[in-house]
C-alpha positions as CSV (number, residue, x, y, z in Angstrom):
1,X,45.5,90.5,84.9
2,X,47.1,90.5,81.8
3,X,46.7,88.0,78.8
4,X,50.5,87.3,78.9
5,X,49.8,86.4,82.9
6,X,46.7,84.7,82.1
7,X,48.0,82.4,79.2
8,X,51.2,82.0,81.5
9,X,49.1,80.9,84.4
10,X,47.3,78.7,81.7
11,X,50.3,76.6,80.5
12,X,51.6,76.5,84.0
13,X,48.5,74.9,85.0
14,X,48.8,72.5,82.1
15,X,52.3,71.7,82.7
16,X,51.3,70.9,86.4
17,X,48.5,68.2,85.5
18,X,51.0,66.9,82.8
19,X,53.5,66.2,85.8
20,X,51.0,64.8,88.0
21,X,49.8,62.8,85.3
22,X,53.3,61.3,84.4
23,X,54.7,60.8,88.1
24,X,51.3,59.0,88.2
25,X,51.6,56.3,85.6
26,X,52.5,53.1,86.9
27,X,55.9,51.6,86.5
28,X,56.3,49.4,83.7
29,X,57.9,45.9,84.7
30,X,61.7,45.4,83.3
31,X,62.2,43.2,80.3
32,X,64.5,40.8,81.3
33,X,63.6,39.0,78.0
34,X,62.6,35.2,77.2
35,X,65.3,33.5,78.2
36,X,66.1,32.6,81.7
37,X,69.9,34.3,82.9
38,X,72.6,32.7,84.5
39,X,76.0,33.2,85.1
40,X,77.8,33.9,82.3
41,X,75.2,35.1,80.2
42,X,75.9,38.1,77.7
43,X,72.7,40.7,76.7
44,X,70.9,44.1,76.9
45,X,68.6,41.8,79.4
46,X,71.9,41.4,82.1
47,X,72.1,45.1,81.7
48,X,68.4,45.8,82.6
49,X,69.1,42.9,85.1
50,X,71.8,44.7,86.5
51,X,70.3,48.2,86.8
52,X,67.5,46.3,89.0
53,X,69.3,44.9,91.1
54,X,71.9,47.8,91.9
55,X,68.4,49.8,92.3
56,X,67.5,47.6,94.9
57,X,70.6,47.7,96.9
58,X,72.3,44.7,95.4
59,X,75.7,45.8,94.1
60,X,76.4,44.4,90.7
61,X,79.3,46.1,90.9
62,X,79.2,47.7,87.5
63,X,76.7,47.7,84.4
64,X,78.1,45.7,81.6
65,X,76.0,43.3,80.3
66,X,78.1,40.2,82.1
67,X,76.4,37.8,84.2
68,X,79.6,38.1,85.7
69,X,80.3,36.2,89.5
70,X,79.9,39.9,90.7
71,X,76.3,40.2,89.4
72,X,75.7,36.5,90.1
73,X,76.4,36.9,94.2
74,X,73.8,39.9,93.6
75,X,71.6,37.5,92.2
76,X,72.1,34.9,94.7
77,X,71.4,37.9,98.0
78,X,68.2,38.8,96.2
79,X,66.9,35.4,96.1
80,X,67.7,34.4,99.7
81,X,66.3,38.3,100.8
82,X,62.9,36.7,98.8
83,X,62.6,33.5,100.1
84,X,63.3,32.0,96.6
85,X,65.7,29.0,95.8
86,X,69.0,30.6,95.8
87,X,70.8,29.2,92.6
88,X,71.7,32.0,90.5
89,X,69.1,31.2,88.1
90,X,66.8,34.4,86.7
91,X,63.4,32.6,85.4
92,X,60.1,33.4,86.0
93,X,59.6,33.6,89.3
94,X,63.3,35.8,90.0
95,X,61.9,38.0,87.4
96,X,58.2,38.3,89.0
97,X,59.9,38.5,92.4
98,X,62.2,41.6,90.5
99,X,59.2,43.0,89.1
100,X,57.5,42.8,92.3
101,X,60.3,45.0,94.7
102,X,60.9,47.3,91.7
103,X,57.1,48.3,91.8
104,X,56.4,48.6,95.3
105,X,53.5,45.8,94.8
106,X,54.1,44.0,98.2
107,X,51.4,44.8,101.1
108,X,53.2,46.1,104.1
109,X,50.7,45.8,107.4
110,X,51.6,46.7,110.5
111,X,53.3,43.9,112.7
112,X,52.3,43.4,116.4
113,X,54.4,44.5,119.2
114,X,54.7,41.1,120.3
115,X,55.2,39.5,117.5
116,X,58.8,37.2,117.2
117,X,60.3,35.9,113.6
118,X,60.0,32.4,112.7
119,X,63.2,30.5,114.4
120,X,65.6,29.0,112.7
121,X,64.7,25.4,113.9
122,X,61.3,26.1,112.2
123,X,62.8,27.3,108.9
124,X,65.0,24.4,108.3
125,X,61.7,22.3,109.5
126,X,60.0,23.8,106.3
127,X,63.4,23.5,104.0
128,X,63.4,19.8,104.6
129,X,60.1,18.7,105.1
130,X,57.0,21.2,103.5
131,X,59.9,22.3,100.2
132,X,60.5,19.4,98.4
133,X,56.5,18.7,98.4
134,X,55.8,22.0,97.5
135,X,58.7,22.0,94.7
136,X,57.5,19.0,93.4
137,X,53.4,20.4,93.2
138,X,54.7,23.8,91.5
139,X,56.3,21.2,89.0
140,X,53.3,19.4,88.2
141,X,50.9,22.5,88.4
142,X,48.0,22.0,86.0
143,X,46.5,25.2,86.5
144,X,42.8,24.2,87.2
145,X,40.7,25.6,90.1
146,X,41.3,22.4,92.2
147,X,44.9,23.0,92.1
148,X,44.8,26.7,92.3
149,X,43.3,26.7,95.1
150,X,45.7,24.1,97.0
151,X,48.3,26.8,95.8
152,X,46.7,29.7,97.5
153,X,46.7,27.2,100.8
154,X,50.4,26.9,99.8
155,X,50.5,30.9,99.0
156,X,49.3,31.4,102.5
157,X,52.0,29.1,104.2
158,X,54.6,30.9,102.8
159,X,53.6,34.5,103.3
160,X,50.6,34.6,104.9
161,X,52.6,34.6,108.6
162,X,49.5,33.3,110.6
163,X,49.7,32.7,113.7
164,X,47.4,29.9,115.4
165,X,44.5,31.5,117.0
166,X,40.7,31.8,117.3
167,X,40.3,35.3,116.5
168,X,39.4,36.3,113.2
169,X,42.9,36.0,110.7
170,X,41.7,39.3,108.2
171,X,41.9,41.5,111.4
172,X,44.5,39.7,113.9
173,X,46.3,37.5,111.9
174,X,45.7,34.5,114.1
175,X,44.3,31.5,112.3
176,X,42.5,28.2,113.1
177,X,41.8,25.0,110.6
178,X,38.5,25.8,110.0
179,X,39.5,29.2,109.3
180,X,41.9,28.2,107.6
181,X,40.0,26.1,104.9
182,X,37.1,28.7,105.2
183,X,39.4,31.5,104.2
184,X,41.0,29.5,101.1
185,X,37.8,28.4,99.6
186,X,36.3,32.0,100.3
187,X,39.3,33.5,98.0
188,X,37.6,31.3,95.1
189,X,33.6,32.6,95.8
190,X,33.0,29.6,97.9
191,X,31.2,30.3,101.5
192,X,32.1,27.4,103.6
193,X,31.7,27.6,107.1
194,X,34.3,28.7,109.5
195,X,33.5,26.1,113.0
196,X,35.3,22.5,112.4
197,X,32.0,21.0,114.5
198,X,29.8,21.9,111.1
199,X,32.0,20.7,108.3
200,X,29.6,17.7,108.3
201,X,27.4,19.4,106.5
202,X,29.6,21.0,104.0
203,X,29.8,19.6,100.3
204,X,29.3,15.9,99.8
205,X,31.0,12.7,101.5
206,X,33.9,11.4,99.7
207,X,32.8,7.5,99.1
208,X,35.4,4.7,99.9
209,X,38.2,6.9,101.4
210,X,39.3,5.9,105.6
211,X,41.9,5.2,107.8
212,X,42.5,1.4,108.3
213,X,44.6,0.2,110.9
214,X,47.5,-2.3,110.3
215,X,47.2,-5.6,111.0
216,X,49.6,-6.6,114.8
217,X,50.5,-2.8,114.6
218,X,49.8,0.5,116.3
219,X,50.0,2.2,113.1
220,X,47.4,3.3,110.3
221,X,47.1,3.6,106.8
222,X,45.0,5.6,104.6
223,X,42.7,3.6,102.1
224,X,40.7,4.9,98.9
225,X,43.2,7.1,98.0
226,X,41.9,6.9,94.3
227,X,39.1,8.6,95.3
228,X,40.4,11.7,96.7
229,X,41.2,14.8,94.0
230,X,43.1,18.0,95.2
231,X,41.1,20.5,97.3
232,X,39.0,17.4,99.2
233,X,38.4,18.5,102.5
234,X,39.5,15.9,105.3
235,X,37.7,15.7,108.9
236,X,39.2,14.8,112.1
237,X,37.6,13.9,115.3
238,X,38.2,16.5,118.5
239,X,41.1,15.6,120.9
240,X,40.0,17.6,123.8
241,X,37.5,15.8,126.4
242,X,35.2,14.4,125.9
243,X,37.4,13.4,123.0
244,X,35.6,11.9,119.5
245,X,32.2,13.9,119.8
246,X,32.5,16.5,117.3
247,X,34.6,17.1,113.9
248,X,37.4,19.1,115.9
249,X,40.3,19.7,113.3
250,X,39.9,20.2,109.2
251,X,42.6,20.0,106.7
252,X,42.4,20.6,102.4
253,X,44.0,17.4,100.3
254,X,47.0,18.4,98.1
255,X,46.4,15.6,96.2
256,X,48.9,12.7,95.3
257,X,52.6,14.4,95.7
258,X,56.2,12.2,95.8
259,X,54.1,9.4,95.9
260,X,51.9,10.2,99.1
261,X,48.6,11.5,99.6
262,X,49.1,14.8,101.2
263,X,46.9,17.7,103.6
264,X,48.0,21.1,104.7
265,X,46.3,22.0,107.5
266,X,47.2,24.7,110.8
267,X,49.7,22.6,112.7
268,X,53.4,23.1,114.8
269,X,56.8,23.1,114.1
270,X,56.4,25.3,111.0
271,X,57.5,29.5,110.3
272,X,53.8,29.8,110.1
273,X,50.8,28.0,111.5
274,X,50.6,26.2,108.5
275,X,52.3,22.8,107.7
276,X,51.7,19.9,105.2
277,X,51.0,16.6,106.3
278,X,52.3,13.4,104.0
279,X,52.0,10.2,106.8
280,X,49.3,8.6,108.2
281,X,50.4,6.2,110.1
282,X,48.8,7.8,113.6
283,X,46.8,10.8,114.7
284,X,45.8,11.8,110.9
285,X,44.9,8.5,110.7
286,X,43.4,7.0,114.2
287,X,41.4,10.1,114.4
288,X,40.1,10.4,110.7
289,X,36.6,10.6,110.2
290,X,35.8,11.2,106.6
291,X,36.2,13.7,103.4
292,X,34.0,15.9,102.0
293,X,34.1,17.3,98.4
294,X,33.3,20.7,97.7
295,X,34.5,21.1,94.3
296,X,32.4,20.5,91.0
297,X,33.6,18.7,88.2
298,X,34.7,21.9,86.3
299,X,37.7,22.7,88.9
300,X,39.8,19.3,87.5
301,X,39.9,20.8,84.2
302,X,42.7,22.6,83.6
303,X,42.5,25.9,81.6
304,X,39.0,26.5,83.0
305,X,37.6,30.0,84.5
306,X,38.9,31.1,88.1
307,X,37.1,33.7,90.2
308,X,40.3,34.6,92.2
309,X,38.7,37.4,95.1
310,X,42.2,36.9,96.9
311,X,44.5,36.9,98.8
312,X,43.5,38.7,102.2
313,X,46.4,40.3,103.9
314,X,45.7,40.9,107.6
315,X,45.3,44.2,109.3
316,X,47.9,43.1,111.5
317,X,50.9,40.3,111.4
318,X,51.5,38.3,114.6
319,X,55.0,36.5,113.0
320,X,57.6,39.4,111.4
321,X,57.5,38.6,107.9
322,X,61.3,36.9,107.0
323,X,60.7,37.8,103.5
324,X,59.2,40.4,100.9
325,X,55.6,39.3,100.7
326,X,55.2,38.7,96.9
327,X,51.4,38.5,95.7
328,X,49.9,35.9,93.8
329,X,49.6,37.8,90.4
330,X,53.7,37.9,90.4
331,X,54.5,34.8,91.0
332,X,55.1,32.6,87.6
333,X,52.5,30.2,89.1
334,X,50.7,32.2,91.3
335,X,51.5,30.6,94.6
């Protein structure tokens, strides 16, 4: 072979790692800048903004630089396509949630033959019920273990798509409470048990904290409150016969939210298999039996360190995902 073929070959060779290296770089996330964008708004950012979204198949109907109504319907289709809260507004989570798409970083597993979307009754459940408590914890997120872990609970009712089952969730995607808790504090490097019957035994007994029922009423009412911090983990007696034997249902405490104490626990009635809990005026309260505290002091402090191993996405979905599943690490507040 001849030098000219060989030093050809050379530089091709080059050339072809040079490529490989360059198709290989990961995508840098758009700069939509500082400031959040909403209609109206004029800058290089609404540009970017705009070249997203047309990218994504949301017609913006032209590059300009306007936050024009055009752009701001686009705006509007991504958020409801995300699950976000559709008002036009580009902050931090629009722009994680753009990031996300634009960079492919959203697990897709496979989704069982028999698996049915959340219905519609279900969705407008969650809308009036489980959002305005989660709105209202995301407002008041201190960013300490305690309540980073209540968001991953939250994380998981919102794209986890579990469906209620005994069968381990990281391989079926079913999900019971004990599961449920057991999977949530495992994401954090704590190794609970999975069986509601032992959760006894696990962490310490909340002092003061039961259910106390009203005086010349059928109802309940949850006492000690004070006592309880975010990530407690409340016990309830079994229901099936013989009933009261055995710690049958778990749930983690959200902490104090709208002014009442509230769980999120595997339940019905929600897309998911997870729901939150704010009243406890009669089964969460008749069939209370205590709390237990996992948690050390440290995870109250906010600004402390978190050993985050999670999420764990299932190998299989049993609910068809309504929504891009958006990972922790690109939402604003991680849940």
């Amino acid at each position: 072979m001849s030098a000219f073929r060989c030093k050809q070959s050379f530089f091709s060779g080059i050339l072809a790692v040079l490529l490989v290296a360059i198709i290989s770089l990961p995508a840098q996330a758009s700069d939509y800048g500082t400031q959040d964008l909403s209609l109206g708004s004029r800058s290089s950012a609404v540009s970017q903004l705009q070249r997203d979204l047309t990218g994504l198949g949301f017609d913006t109907h032209g590059i300009d630089g306007w936050f024009g109504p055009k752009t701001n319907q686009a705006v509007l289709n991504f958020q409801k396509s995300q699950g976000l809260k559709v008002d036009g507004l580009v902050g931090p989570i629009t722009k994680a949630a753009l990031n996300a798409a634009l960079s492919g970083d959203t697990p897709s597993p496979k989704v069982s033959d028999s698996a049915k979307a959340p219905t519609a009754a279900s969705i407008s459940h969650y809308n009036s019920h489980e959002k305005p408590v989660v709105d209202a914890f995301r407002a008041n997120f201190d960013g300490s273990l305690a309540q980073t872990l209540v968001g991953r609970a939250i994380w998981y009712m919102e794209y986890g798509y579990m469906k209620y089952g005994h069968t381990k969730y990281p391989t079926t995607g079913n999900i019971d409470c004990s599961n449920f808790v057991s999977l949530v504090y495992k994401d954090f490097g704590y190794s609970i048990t999975s069986a509601a019957k032992n959760y006894n035994t696990v962490g310490v007994k909340v002092e003061g904290v039961y259910a106390r029922k009203i005086s010349g009423s059928s109802k309940y009412t949850l006492v000690g409150i004070e006592n309880l911090k975010p990530g407690d983990i409340f016990t309830y007696w079994n229901s099936d016969a013989p009933a009261k034997t055995h710690i049958g249902h778990v749930a983690i405490y959200m902490g104090l939210v709208n002014g009442k104490p509230c769980i999120i626990n595997t339940c019905d009635g929600n897309p998911t298999a997870i729901g939150i809990i704010n009243d406890f005026s009669y089964w969460y309260g008749s069939s209370l039996i205590e709390v237990r505290r996992v948690l050390p002091d440290s995870a109250y402090i906010p600004g402390g360190k978190i050993n985050d191993n999670g999420p764990v996405i299932p190998a299989i979905y049993q609910i068809i995902p309504d929504k891009s599943i958006i990972m922790p690490k690109n939402l604003s507040t991680g849940f």
